[in-house]
C-alpha positions, 0 to 999 in steps of 0.5 A: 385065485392062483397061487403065487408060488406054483400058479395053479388053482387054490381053494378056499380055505376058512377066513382070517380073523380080520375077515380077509378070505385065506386059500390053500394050494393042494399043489404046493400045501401053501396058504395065502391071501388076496390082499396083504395089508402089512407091505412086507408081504408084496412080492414086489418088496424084496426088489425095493430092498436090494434097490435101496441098498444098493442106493446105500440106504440104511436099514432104518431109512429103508425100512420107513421109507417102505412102512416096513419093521427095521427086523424084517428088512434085516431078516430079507437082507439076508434072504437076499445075500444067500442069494449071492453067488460069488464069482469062482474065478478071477480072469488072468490078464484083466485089470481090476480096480478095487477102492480103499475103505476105512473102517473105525471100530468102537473110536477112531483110535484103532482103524482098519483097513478092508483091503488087507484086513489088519490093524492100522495104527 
């Protein structure tokens, strides 16, 4: 088996109590498995999560719609936005166009504005 993180050749290393055969990279010192049973493990699972946010999809939605717990799609949203550069710049000279969002904190009473960020009355 290669490994995930640095492709070369693990070893075998002892058995997981559920039987599943585990390896052990010299390269990287990372243990890992064949198969996953638990989805939150699939490389694949990081790219599902950003795609159904960006669907805006809630954590809930998006943690049954991928059998996943609500507490690791939490954990990987955030992995993810450390990820995030934010752009250093704002050209001059190019229009922009931003959209306003209201927002409600604890009742409806007392609004707020994303735009400029102060209490609406």
């Amino acid at each position: 088996m290669n490994c995930i993180i640095c492709n070369e050749n693990c070893i075998r290393w002892r058995k997981q109590n559920n039987g599943e055969q585990r390896y052990y990279c010299k390269c990287c010192k990372k243990h890992q498995q064949e198969n996953y049973k638990y989805n939150a493990y699939n490389s694949e699972t990081d790219k599902e999560i950003s795609l159904h946010t960006k669907e805006g999809c809630g954590i809930r939605s998006t943690a049954r719609l991928l059998h996943i717990s609500p507490t690791t799609v939490i954990k990987r949203i955030r992995k993810i936005s450390a990820c995030v550069v934010k752009p250093s710049y704002i050209l001059k000279g190019n229009k922009y166009e931003t959209d306003e969002l209201r927002t409600y904190v604890r009742n409806k009473t007392s609004r707020y504005c994303s735009l400029c960020y102060k209490k609406r009355h």
